[in-house]
DSSP file (Angstrom, degrees, kcal/mol; ACC not computed):
  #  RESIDUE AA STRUCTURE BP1 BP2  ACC     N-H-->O    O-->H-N    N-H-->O    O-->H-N    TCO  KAPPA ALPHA  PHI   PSI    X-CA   Y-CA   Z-CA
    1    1 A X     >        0   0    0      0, 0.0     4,-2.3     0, 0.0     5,-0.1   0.000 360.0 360.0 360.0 -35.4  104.4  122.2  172.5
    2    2 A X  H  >  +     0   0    0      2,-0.2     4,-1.3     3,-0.1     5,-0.2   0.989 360.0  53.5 -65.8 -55.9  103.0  125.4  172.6
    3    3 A X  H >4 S+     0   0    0      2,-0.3     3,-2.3     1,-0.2     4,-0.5   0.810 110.5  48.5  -1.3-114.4  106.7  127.0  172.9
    4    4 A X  H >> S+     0   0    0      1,-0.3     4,-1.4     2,-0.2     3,-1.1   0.702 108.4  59.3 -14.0 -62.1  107.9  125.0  169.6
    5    5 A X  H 3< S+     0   0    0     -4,-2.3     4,-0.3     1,-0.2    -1,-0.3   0.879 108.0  37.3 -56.8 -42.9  104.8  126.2  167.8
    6    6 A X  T <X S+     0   0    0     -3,-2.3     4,-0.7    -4,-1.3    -1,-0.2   0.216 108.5  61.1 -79.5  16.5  105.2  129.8  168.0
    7    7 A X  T X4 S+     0   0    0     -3,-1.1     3,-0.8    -4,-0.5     4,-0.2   0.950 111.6  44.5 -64.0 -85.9  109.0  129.6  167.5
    8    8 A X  T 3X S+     0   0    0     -4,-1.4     4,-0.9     1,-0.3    -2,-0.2   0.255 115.8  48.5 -40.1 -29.1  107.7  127.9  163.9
    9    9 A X  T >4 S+     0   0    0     -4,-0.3     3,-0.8    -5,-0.2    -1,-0.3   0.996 114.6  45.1 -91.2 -84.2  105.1  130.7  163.7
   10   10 A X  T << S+     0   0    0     -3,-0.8     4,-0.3    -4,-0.7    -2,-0.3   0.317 112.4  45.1 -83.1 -40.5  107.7  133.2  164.4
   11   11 A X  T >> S+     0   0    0     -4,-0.2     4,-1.9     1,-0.2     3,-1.3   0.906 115.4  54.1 -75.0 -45.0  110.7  132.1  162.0
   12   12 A X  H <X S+     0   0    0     -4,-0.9     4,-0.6    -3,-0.8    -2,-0.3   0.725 106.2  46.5 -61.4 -15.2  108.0  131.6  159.3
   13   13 A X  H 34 S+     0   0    0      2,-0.2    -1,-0.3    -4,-0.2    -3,-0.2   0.440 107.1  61.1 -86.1 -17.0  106.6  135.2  159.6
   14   14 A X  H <4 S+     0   0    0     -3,-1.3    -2,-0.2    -4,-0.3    -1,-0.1   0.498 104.0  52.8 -86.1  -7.9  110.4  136.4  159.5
   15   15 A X  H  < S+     0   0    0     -4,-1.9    -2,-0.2    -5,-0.1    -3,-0.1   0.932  87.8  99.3 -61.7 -61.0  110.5  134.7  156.0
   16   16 A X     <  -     0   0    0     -4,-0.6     2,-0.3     1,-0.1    -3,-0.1   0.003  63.9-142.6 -43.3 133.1  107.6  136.5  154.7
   17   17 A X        -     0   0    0      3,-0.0     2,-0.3     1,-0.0    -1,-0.1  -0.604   8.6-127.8 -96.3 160.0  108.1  139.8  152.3
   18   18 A X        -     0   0    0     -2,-0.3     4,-0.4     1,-0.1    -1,-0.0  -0.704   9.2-136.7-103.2 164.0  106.2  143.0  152.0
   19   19 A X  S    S+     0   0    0     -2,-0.3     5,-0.1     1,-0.2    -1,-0.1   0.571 107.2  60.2 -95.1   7.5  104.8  144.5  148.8
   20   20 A X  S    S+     0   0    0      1,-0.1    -1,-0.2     3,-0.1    -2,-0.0   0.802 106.7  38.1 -71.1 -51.9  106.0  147.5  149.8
   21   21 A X  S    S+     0   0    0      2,-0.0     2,-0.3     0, 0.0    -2,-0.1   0.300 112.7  65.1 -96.8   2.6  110.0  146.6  150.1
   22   22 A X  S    S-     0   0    0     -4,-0.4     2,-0.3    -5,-0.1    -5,-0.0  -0.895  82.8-123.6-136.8 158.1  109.9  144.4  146.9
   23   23 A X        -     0   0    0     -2,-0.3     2,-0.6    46,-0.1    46,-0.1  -0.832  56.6 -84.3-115.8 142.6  109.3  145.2  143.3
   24   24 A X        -     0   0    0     26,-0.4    31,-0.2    -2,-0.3    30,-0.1  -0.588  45.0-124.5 -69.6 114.5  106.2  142.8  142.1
   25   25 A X        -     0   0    0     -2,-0.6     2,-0.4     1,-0.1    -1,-0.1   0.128  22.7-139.8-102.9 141.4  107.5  139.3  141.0
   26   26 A X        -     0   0    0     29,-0.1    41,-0.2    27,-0.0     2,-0.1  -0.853  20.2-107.3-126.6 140.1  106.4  138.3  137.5
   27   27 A X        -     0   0    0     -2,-0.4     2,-0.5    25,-0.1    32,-0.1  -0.347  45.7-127.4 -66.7 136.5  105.1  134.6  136.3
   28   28 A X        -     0   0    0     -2,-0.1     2,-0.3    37,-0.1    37,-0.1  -0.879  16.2-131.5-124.7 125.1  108.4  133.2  134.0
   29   29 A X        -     0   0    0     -2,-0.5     2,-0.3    35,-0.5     0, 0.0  -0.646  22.6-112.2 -85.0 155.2  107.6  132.0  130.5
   30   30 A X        -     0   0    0     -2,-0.3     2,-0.3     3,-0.0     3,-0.1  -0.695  35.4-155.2 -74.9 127.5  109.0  128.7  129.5
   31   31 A X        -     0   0    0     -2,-0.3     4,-0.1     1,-0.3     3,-0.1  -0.783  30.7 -84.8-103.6 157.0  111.6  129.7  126.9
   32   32 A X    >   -     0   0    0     -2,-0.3     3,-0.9     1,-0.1     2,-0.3   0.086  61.5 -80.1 -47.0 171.4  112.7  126.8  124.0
   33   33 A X  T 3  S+     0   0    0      1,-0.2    -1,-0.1    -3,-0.1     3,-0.1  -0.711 113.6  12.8 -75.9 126.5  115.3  124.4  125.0
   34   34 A X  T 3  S+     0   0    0     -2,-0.3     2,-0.4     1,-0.3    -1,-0.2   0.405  92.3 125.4  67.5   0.8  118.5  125.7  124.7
   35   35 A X    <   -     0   0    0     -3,-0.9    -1,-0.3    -4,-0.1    -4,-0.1  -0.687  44.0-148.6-100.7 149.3  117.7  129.2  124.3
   36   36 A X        -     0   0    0     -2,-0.4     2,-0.4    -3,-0.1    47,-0.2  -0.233  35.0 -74.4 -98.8-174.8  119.3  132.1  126.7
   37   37 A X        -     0   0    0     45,-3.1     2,-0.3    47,-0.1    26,-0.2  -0.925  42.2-169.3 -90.5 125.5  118.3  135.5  128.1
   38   38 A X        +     0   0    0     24,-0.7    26,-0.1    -2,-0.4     4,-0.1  -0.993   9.1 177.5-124.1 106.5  118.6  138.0  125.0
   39   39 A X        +     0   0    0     -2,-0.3    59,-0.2     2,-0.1     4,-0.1  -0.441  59.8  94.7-122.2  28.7  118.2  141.8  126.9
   40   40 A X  S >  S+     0   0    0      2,-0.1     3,-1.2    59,-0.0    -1,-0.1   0.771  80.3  46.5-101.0 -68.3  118.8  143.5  123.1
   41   41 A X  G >  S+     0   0    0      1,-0.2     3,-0.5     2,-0.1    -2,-0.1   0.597  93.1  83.2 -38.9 -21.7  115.0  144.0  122.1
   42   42 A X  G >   +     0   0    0      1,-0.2     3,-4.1    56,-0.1     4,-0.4   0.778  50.7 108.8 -71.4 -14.2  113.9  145.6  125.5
   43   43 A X  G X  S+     0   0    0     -3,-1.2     3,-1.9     1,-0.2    -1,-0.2   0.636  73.5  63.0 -12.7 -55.4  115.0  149.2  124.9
   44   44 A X  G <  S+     0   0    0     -3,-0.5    -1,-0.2     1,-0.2    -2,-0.1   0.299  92.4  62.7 -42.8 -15.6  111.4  150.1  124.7
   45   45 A X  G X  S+     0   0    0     -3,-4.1     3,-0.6     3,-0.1    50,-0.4   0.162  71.8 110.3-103.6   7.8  110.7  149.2  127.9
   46   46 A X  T <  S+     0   0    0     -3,-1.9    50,-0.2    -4,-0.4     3,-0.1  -0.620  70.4  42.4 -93.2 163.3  112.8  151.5  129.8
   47   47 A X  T 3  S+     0   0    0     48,-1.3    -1,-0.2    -2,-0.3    49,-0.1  -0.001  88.0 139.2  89.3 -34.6  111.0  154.2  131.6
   48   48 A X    <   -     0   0    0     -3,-0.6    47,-1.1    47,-0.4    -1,-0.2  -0.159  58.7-114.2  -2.6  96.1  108.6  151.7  132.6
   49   49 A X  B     -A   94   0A   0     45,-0.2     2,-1.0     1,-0.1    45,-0.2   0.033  41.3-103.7 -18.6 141.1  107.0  151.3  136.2
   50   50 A X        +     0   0    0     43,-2.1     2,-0.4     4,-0.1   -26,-0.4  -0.688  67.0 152.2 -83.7 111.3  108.1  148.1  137.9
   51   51 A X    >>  -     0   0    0     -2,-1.0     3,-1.4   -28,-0.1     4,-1.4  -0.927  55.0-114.0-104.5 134.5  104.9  146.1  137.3
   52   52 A X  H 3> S+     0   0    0     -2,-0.4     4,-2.9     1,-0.3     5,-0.3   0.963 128.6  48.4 -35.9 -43.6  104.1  142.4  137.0
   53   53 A X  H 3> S+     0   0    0      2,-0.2     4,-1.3     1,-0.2    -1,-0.3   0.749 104.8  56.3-102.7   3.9  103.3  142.9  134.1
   54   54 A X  H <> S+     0   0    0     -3,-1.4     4,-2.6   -30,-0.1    -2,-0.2   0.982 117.5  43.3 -50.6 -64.7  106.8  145.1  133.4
   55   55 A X  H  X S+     0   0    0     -4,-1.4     4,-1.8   -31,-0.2     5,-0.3   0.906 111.6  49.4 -60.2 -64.7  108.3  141.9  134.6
   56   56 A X  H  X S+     0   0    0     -4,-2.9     4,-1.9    -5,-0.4     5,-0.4   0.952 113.5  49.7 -41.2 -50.6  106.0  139.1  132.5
   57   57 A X  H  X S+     0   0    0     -4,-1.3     4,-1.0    -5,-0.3    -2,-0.2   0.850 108.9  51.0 -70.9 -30.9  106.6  141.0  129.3
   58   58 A X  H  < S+     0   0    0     -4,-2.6     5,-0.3     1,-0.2     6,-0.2   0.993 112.2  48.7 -55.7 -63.7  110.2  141.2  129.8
   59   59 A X  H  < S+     0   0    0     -4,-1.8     5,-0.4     2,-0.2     3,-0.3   0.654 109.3  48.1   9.1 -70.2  110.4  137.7  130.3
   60   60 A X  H  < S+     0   0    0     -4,-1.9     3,-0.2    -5,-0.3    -1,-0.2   0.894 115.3  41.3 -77.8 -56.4  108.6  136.7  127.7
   61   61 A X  S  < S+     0   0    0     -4,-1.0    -1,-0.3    -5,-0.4    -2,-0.2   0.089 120.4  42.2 -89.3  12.3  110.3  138.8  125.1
   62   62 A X  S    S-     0   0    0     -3,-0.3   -24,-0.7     2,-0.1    -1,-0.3   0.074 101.8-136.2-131.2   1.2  114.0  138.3  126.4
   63   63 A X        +     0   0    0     -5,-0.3    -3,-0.2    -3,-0.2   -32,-0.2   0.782  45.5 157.8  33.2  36.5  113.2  134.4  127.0
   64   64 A X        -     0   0    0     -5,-0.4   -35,-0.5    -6,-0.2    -1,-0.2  -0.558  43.5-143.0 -77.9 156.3  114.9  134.5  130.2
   65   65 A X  S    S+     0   0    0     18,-2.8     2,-0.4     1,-0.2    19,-0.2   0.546  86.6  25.3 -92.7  -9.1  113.7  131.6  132.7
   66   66 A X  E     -b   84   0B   0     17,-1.0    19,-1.8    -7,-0.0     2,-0.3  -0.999  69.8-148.7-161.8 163.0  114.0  134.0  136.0
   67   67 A X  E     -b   85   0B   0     -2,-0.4     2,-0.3   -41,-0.2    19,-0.2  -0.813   9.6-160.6-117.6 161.8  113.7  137.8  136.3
   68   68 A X  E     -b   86   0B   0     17,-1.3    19,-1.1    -2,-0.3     2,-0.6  -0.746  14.9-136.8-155.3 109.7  115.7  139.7  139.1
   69   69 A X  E     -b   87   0B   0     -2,-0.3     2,-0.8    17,-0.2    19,-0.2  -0.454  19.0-158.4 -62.4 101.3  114.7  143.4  140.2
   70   70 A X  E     -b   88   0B   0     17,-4.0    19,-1.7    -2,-0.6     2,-0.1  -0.839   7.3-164.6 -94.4  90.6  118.1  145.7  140.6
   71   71 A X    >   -     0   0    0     -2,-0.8     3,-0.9    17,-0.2    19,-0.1  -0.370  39.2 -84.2 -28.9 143.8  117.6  148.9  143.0
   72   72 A X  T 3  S+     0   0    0     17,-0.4    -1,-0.1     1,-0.2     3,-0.1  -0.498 116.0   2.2 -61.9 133.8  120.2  151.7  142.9
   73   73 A X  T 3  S+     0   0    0      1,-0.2    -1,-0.2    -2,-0.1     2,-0.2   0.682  93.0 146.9  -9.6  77.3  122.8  150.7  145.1
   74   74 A X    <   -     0   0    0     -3,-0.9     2,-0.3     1,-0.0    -1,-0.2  -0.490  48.5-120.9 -75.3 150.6  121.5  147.3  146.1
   75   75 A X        +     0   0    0     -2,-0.2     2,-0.2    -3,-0.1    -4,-0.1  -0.779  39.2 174.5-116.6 168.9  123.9  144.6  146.8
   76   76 A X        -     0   0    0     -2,-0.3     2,-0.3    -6,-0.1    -6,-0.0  -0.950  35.5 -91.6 170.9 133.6  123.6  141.6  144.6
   77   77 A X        -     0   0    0     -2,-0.2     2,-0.7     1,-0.2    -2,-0.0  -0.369  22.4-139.0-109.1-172.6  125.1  138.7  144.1
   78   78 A X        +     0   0    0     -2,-0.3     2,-0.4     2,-0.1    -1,-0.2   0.260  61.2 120.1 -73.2  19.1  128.1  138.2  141.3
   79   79 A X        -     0   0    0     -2,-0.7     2,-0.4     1,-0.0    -2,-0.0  -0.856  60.4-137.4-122.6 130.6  127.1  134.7  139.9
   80   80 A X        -     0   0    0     -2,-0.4     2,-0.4    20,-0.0    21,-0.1  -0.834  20.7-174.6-147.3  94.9  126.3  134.9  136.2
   81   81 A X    >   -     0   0    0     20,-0.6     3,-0.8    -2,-0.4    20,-0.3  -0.852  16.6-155.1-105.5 122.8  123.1  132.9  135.1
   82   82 A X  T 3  S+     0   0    0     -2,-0.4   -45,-3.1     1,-0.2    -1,-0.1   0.600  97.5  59.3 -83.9   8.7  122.3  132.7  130.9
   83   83 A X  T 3  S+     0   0    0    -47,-0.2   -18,-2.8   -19,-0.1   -17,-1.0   0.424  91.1  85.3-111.8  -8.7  118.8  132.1  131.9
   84   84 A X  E <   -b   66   0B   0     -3,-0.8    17,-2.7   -19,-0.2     2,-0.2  -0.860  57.2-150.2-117.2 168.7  118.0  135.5  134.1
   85   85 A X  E     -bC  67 100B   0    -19,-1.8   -17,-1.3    15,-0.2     2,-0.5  -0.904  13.2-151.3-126.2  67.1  116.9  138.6  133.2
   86   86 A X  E     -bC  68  99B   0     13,-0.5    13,-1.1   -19,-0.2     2,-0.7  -0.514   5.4-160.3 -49.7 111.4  118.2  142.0  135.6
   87   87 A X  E     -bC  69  98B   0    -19,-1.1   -17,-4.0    -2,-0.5     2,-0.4  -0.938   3.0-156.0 -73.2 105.7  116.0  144.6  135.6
   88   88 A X  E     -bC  70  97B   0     -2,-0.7     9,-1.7     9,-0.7     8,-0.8  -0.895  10.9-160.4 -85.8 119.0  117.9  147.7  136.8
   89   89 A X  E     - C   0  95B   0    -19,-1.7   -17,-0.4    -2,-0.4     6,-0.2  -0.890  13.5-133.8-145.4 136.6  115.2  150.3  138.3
   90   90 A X    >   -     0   0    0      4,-2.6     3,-2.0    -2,-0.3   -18,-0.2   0.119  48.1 -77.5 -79.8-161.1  116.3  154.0  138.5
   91   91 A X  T 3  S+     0   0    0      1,-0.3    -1,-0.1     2,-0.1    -2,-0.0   0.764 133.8  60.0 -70.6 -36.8  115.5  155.8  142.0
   92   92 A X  T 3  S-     0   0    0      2,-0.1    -1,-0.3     0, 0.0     3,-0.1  -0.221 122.6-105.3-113.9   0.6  111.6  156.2  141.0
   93   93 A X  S <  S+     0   0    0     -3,-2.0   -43,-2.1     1,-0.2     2,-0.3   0.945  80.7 144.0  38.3  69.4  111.4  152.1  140.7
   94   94 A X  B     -A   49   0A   0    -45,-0.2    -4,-2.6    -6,-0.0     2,-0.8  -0.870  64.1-110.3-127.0 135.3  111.4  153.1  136.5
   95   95 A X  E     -C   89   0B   0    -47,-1.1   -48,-1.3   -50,-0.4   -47,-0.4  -0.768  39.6-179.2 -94.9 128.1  113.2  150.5  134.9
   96   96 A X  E     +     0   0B   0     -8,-0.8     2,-0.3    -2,-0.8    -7,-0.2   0.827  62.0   6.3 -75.1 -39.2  116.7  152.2  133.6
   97   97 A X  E     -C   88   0B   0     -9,-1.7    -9,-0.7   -52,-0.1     2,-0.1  -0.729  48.5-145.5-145.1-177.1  118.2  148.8  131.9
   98   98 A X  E     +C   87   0B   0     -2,-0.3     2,-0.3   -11,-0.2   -11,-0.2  -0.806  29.7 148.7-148.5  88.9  118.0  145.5  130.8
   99   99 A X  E     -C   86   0B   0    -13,-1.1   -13,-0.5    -2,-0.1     2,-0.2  -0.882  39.4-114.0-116.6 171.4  120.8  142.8  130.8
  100  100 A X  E      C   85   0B   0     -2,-0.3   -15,-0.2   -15,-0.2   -18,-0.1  -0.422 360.0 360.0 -88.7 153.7  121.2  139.0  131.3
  101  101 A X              0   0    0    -17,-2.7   -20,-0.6   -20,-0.3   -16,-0.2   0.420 360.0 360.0 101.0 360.0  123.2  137.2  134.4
């Protein structure tokens, strides 16, 4: 029993992220029904820190339903969502762009 429990410990602590290695994850506004991720109004936000509250306000204001932080050369995968929001973050974790997918 003991065994099995710190196996359980041990996969769940390999799960776990740092705030160190991850850019901070931002709270996702409910966008209307039927509406997509629109990445033309953010211009203004490049240069940016990555902050939660980089991430909420993108969000919010592109109505995407999920946000996804893009490092310089990060791997990532190809599958095309109308409902997220890429954040592209220059070297300096500044965000460089903004597209949908």
């Amino acid at each position: 029993m003991k065994i099995t429990l710190g196996a359980a410990l041990l996969l769940l602590a390999a799960c776990t992220t740092t705030a160190e290695s991850e850019p901070p994850a931002a709270a996702s506004g409910e966008p209307a029904a039927g509406q997509d991720c629109n990445a033309e109004g953010l211009h203004d936000l490049v240069g940016r820190p990555a902050t939660a509250e980089l991430g909420a306000e993108a969000l919010q204001r592109s109505h995407a339903r999920t946000l996804r932080w893009i490092r310089p050369n990060s791997m990532i995968t190809m599958d095309y969502s109308v409902q997220r929001l890429n954040i592209n973050l220059d070297a300096q974790d500044r965000a460089e762009s903004f597209t949908c997918g």
